[in-house]
N, C-alpha and C positions, 0 to 999 in steps of 0.2 A: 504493500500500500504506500509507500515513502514514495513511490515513482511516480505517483499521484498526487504528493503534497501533503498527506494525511499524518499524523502525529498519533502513534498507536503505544498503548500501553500493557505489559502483561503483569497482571496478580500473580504473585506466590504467595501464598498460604501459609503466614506462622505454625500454625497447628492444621492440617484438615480435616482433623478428627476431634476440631469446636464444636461447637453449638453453630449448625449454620446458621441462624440468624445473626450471630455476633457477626461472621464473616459479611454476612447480606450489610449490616450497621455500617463495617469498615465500606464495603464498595458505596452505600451510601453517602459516607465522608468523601469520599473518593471525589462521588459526581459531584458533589458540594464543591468543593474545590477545582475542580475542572470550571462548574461554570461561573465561578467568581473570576478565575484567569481570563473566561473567557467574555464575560461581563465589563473587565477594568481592559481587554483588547479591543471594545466595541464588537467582536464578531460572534454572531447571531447563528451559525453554524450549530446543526444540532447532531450528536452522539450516535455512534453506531457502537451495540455493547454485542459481545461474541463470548457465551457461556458454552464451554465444553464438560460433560457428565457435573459433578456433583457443580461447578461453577454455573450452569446452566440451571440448579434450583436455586442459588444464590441471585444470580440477576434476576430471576423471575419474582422472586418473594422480595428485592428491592423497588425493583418498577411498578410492584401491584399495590407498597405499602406510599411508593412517592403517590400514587394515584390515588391515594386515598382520604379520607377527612383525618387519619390520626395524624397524618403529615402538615395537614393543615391548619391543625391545632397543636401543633405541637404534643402531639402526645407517640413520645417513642417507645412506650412499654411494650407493645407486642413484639420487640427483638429483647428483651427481657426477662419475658413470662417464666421461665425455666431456673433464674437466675441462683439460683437454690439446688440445680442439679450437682452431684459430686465431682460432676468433671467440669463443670461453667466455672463456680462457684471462686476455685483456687485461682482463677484468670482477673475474675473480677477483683478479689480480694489486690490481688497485685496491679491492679491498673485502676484504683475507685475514681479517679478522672474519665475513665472510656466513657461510662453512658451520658455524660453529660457534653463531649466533646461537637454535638452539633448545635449548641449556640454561638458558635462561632459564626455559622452562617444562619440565625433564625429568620434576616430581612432579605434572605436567596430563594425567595418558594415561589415566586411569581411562574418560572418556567417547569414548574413540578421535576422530572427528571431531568428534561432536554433530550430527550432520547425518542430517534425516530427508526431507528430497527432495531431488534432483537433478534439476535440467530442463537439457537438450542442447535448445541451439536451431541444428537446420543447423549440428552441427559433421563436422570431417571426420573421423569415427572410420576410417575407413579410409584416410583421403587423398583431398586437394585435387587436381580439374586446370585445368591450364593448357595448352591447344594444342601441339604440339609445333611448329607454326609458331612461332609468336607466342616463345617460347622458344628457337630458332634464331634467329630473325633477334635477338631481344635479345642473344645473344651476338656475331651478327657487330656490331653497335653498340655492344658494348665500346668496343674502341677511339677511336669517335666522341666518347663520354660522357669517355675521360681525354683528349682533344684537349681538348675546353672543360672541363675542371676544371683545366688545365695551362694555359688561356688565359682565359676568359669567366667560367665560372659557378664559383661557389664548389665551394668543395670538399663540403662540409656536402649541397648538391644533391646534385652527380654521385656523393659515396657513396654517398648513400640511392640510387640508382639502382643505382649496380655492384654494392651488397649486394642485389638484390631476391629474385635467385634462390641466393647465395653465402651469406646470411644463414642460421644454422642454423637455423631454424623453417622458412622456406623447406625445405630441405633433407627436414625431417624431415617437413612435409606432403604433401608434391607426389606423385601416385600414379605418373607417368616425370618426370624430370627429365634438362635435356639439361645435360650437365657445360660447363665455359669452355672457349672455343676451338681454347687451346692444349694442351688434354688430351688422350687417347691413346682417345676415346671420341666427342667432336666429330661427328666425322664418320661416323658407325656409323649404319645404318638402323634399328636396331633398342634401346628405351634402356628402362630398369626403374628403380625407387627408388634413390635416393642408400643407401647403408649405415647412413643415421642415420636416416631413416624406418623400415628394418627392426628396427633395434636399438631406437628407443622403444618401437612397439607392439608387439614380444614381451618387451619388460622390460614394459611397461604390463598385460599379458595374463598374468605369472608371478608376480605376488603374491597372495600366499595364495587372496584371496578370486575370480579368475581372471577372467574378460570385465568386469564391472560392480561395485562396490561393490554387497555385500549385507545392508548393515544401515540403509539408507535404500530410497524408493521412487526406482524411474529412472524419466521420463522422455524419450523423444528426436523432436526438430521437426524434419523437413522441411521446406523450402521447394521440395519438388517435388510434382507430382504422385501423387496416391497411384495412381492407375490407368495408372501407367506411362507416360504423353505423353512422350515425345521434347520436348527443347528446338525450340521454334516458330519458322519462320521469320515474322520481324514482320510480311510482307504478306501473305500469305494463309493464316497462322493454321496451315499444315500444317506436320506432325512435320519436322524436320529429317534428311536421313539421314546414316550417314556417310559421313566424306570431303565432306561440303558445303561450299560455295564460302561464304568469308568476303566476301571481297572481291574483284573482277576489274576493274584499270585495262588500258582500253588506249587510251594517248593521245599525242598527237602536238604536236611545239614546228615549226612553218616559219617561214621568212621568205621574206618579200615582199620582191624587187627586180623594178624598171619592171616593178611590178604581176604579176611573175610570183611564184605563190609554188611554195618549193621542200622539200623536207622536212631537217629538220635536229637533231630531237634523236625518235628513239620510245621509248613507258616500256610496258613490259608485264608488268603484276602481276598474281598470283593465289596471293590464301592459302586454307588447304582445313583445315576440320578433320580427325582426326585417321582414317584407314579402321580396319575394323573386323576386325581379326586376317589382314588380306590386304595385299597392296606397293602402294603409293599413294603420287602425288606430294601434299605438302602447300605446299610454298614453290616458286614460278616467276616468277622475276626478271630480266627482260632490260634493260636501258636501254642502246641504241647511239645512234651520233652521224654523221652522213652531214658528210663534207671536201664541198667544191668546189675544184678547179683551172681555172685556165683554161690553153686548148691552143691555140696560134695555128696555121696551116698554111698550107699554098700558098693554099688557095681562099678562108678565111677563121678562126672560132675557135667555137672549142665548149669545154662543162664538160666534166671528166670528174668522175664521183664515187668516192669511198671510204667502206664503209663497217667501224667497228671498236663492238667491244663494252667499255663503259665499265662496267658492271656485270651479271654474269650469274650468279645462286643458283640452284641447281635442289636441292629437298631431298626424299627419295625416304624412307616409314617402314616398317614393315611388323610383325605379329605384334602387335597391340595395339590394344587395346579403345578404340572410339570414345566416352572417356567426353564429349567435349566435347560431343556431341549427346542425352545419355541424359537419363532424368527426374532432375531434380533442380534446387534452385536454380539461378541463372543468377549470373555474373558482369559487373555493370552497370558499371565502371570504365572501360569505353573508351567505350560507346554513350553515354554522359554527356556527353561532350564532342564524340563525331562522331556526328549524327542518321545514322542505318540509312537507306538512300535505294538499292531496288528495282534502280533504271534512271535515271541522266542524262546527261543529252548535255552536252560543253561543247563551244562554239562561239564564241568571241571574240576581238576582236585586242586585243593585247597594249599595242601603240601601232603608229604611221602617223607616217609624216612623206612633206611634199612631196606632197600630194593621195593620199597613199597610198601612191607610187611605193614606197618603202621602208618596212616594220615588218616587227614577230614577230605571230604567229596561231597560237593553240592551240584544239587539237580533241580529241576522244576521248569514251570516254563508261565510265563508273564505274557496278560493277552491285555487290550484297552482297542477301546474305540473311540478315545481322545478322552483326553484330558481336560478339554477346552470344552467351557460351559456357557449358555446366552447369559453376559451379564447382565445386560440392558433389554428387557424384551420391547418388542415395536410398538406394542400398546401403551408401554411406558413411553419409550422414547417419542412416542406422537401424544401423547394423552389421550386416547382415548376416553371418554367419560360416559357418564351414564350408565353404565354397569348392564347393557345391554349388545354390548356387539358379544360375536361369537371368541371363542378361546384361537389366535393366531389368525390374526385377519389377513387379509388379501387385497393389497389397493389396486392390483391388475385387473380388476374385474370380469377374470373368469372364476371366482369361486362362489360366494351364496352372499356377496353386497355388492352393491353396485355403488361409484366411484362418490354420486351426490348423495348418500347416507354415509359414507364413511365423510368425507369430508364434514357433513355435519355432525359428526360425534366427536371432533375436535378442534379445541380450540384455538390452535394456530390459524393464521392467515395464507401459509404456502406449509407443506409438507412434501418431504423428500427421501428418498431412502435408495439402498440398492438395486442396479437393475440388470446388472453383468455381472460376471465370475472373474475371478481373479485367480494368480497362479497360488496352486496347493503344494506347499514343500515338502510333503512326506511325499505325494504322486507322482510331482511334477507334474500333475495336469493343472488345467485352466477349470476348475470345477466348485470351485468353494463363493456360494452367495453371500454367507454371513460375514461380514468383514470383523476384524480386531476390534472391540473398544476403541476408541479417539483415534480411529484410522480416518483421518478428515481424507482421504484418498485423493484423486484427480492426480497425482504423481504420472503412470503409467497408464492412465484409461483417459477416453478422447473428451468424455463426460465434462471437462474443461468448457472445451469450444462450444458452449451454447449458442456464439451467434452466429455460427455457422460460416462465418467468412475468413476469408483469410486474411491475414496481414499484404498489406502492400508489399511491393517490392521484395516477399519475406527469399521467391527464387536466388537470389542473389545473396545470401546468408552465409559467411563464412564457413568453414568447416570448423568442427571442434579439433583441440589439441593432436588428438589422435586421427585427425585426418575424418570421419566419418562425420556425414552429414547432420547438421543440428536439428535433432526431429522436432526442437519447440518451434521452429523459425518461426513456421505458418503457423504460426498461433500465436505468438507475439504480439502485445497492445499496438495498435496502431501506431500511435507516435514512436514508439522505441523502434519500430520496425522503420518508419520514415528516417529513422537518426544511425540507420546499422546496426541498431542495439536488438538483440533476439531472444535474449535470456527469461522476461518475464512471462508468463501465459496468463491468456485470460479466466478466471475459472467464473461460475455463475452466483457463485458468493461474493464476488468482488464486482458482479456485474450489477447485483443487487446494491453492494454499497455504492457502487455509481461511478467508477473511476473512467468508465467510457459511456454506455449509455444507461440510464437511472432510468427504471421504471417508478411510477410511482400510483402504487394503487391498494388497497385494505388498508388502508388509514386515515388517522381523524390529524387534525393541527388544530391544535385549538389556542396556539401561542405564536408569536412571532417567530419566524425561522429562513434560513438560507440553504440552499439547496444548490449544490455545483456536481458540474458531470463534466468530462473533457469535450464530450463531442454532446450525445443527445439525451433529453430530458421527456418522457414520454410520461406523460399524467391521464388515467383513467384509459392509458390503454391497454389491452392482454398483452402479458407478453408471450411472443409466438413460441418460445419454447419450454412453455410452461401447457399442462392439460387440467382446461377447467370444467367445472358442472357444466356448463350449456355448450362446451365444446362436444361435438359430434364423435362419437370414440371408433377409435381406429387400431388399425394392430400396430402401433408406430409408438409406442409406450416406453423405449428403449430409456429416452431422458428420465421418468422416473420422478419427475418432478409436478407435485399438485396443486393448484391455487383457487381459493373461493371467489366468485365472480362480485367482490366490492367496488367502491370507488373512494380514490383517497379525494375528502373534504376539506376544507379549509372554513372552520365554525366560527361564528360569534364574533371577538374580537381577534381572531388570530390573523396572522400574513403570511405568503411566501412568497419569497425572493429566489429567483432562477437564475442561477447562473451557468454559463454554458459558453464553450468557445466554437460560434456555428459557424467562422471564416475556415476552421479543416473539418469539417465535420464531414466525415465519409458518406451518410446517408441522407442527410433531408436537405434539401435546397436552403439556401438562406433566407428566404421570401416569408418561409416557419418559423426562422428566429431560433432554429434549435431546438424549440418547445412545439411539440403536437399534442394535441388533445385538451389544450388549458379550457378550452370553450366551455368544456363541463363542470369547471369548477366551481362551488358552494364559497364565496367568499372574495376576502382581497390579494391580491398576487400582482406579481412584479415583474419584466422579464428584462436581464440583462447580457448582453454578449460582453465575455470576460479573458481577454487573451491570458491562457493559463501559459503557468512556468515547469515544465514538471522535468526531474531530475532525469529519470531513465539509466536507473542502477539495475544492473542485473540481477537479478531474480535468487537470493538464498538458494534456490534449490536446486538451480544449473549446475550441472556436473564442470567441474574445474574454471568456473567464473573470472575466480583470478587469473589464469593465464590468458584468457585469450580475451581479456578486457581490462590493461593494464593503464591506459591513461584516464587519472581519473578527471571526472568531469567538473570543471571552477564551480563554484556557488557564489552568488555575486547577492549582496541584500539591497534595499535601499527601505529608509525609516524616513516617514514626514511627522515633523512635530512643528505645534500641537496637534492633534486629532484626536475627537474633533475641535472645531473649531466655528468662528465664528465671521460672515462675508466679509468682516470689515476690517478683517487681521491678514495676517500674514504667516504662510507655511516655507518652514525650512526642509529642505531637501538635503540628504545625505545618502552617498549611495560607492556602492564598489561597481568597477566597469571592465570590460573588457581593457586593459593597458594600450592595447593597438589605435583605440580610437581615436580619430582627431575631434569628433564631435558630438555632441550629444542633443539630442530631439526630448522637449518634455511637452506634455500634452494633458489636456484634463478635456475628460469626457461625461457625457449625464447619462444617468439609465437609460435613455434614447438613443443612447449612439453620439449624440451630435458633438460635435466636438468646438468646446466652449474655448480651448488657448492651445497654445501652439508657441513653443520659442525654441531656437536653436543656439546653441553654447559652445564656443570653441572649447578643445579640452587638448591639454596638451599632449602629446604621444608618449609611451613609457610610464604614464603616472595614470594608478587605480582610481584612487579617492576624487571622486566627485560630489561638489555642494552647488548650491543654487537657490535662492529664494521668491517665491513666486509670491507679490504684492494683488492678495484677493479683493481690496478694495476698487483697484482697478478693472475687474471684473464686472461682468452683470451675475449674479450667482443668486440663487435661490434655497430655501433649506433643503436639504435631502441629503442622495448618494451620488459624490463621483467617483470618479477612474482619473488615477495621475498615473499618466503611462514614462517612462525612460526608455528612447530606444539609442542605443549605439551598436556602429555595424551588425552583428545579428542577436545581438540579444536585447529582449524587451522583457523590462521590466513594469511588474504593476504594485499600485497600492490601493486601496480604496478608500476616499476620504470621505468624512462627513461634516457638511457644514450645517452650523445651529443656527 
């Protein structure tokens, strides 16, 4: 987004296993502070916030509470309500300034957030799962975990470990949760949400504005299948069902004496995802250990054996949805570290001694159909609501809903998810629907190029380092591709934020706001590579991406201001102004053509960037003060230039285009720093918005001033 001008920011998380509301409080401070900068800058530019999994219930339950009357009165206790839990409690204690830290800004609430999109990437609006196995046996390993923090591993480990499920975001995620050991619930077949999952998301859900904040556009990503695929087993690419086998050991420790061997320790494991509203074993755990005696007697001696059980789990669930197998992201945290492996055999000796006569020999053989479980199922990660679609929906609409009921059962404004396969590293094939958790994807799939054009000029694209042709070329933003620059790609989250053409439709403005796109602005119209309700359906579903047929409004006393550079605009005649569709709008609006500046850095994710874009490109600023200001004064000019120039062009122009002054300035050659002072009283000038442009040989600079 920098190649576009944008100023982006990433959260890290002191703790993520807070209270997310404390977390939602801080992002609140956050926007607090953004728009006072952006307040004491004069610009009117409003927010694009981008939650990934648990960050994505964070901005949602920020935006819903700025939306609301406690915001409006000041009343910030529902990020509080909990403040008495075991794990909040010792944060607060140590920071008694936090909940008081937004009267800092109590006279900032005029623009509520400032926030005009919201993108949900695979968060868990409904709740995260975790195996009901895998969560059993973690508690019985309690114990194990304070053995070594009381001997071996630091404590700093074994906490983060004993908090994983204890920790209140935990807590509040997890769609069942199996309580510690020693609780009066342990042991029950049957388990539902901790009482702090239920209490976030119906506090989340009871602010004013109800499921979603509604004065911005939503967003929400998938990283599951949008045609419903069941989480895959990694070797032959089929749905998983439930109650599927995790993992099944069944193996054997002997020992060899004078070459005989005897059997001496058996392990027999098997974990099962979770069954699907019916009684299933999920954990089966045996490990016994066979004694030897010897028995002398009249005739001579023989063994006798014993045998005792040294560990026996048997975990039995029932009444609960198999979400660990549904569509949805997967959870890649274990298979990372243990490869998924079908079927193997193990067959070797341990050690030998004495030509053999004596060792240990293990055998058995270890079967899984992955390890990887849906973290995020699609009904979360889209919200479904109403408690009436079926168990693993289908937005492809060949299964039992059709495309305008699912879309009304949530409450996002666009919804998006998987709709091609990806390469499977246990197969090698291209077979696997369900993507990783925060696999924001677009890397290797075309899924990028929503607008379906190619970059100009992109044929004439250098080769990469190694000689092989650059596959982003033709995909490259326009401008960058105009400049030789090929590294960045367009994806249709970035097309959303607007860095080329800005749609702009499912949303309310009910405040004043600016709105910039490099080339086109397009308000209340579909966008073509999006499928909505009253589009006519087709087998052409590949994009994957869904939108409800709104229109963005402009209410009451709010405004927008369009900015837009329509002198390269690749698609719409100038005659439009850059902007189509304004005719439709509810309200007042502005339109301005705005020569943008934009860097044209190559793209983070271009393979070897820095070699083969090694000159970097100047950044030149120029600052007018005062601003604003007032006709009868005068603004100073300070600005960095090309050194080559001999002269410089300064110009002001009005939201009309016209162009109110005009002066040129010799500048001497070899020297950057350029000043200049434009006397406004000299002018005819009216109150509003101009444009002070600087052009020297090819680069133009802008500012925009405002006179009182």
């Amino acid at each position: 987004m920098g190649n576009f001008g944008y100023e982006y920011y990433i959260i890290n998380w002191d703790d993520a296993r807070r209270d997310i509301r404390l977390n939602a409080y801080s992002l609140l401070l956050l926007i607090e502070q953004m728009k006072q900068v952006a307040q004491n800058h004069n610009d009117d530019q409003q927010f694009v916030i981008v939650g990934a999994s648990m960050g994505g219930i964070i901005a949602r339950y920020t935006l819903n509470y700025m939306e609301s009357s406690h915001y409006q009165n000041d009343d910030y206790e529902p990020f509080f309500v909990e403040a008495h839990d075991p794990y909040t409690a010792p944060f607060l204690n140590l920071h008694p300034t936090f909940p008081t830290d937004w009267e800092r800004y109590v006279n900032n609430k005029d623009r509520m957030h400032n926030c005009r999109l919201y993108i949900s990437v695979d968060a868990p609006h409904q709740g995260a799962s975790i195996p009901i196995a895998y969560q059993y046996l973690f508690r019985q390993g309690q114990s194990v975990y304070k053995f070594l923090q009381a001997r071996r591993m630091s404590k700093a480990k074994t906490g983060y470990l004993l908090k994983m499920l204890d920790g209140k975001s935990p807590r509040q995620l997890l769609k069942y949760w199996v309580p510690p050991k020693n609780s009066g619930g342990f042991n029950n077949n049957e388990y539902f949400p901790n009482p702090s999952h239920t209490s976030l998301f119906a506090q989340m859900r009871s602010f004013d504005g109800g499921e979603m904040p509604q004065f911005c556009k939503t967003i929400g990503l998938s990283d599951g299948a949008m045609d419903g695929s069941h989480n895959q087993n990694a070797h032959t690419g089929e749905a998983r069902p439930p109650n599927d086998m995790m993992v099944d050991i069944d193996a054997q420790l002997q020992v060899q004496i004078l070459w005989v061997k005897m059997p001496l320790v058996d392990i027999k494991m098997r974990l099962n995802t979770n069954p699907e509203l019916v009684f299933g074993k999920v954990v089966d755990i045996n490990i016994s250990r066979t004694e030897y005696a010897l028995e002398v007697f009249w005739f001579g001696v023989r063994f006798k054996t014993f045998h005792s059980h040294v560990i026996n789990v048997v975990k039995n669930v029932q009444n609960m949805h198999s979400y660990s197998t549904a569509a949805g992201g997967t959870n890649n945290v274990i298979s990372k570290s243990i490869k998924n492996s079908q079927n193997t055999a193990l067959d070797r000796f341990l050690w030998r001694k004495l030509l053999g006569a004596i060792g240990f020999h293990a055998s058995g053989e270890l079967s899984s159909n992955g390890l990887d479980v849906c973290f995020v199922p699609l009904e979360s990660a889209l919200d479904y609501t109403g408690g009436s679609l079926p168990y693993g929906n289908n937005m492809l609409n060949t299964g039992n809903s059709n495309l305008g009921y699912l879309l009304s059962h949530t409450p996002f404004d666009v919804i998006a998810g998987e709709v091609h396969t990806k390469l499977n590293n246990t197969s090698n094939l291209k077979n696997l629907k369900n993507f990783e958790h925060g696999d924001i994807r677009n890397e290797n799939d075309l899924v990028f190029n929503l607008t379906e054009t190619a970059a100009p000029g992109w044929e004439n694209a250098p080769a990469l380092p190694n000689g092989e042709p650059d596959e982003n070329a033709k995909y490259a933003f326009y401008t960058c591709a105009n400049q030789n620059k090929y590294g960045a790609k367009r994806t249709w989250l970035s097309m959303e934020i607007g860095d080329e053409e800005l749609y702009l439709e499912n949303a309310y403005l009910p405040y004043s706001a600016t709105y910039s796109a490099e080339y086109d602005i397009k308000v209340n119209i579909s966008n073509p590579n999006y499928k909505y309700t009253t589009t006519p359906t087709t087998n052409d579903m590949k994009k994957g991406i869904f939108s409800k047929d709104q229109n963005y409004d402009v209410i009451n006393s709010g405004s927008a201001f369009f900015q837009f550079d329509a002198g390269n605009s690749p698609s719409l005649p100038i005659v439009n102004r850059g902007v189509s569709g304004e005719t439709s709008l509810n309200g007042t609006y502005n339109l301005h053509e705005e020569p943008f500046e934009i860097c044209c850095q190559a793209s983070l994710a271009t393979r070897n960037a820095t070699e083969w874009n090694k000159t970097p490109t100047p950044t030149y600023e120029l600052l007018v003060f005062p601003n604003p200001t007032y006709q009868s004064h005068s603004v100073h000019i300070k600005s960095t230039l090309p050194s080559q120039a001999q002269e410089v062009t300064v110009k002001l122009i009005s939201v009309l285009g016209r162009e109110i002054y005009q002066a040129t300035i010799p500048k001497e050659a070899g020297e950057e720093n350029f000043q200049h002072t434009v006397n406004l009283f000299d002018i005819e000038l009216t109150t509003g918005v101009y444009v002070l442009t600087l052009q020297a040989v090819d680069k133009l600079l802008t500012k925009k001033l405002i006179i009182r």
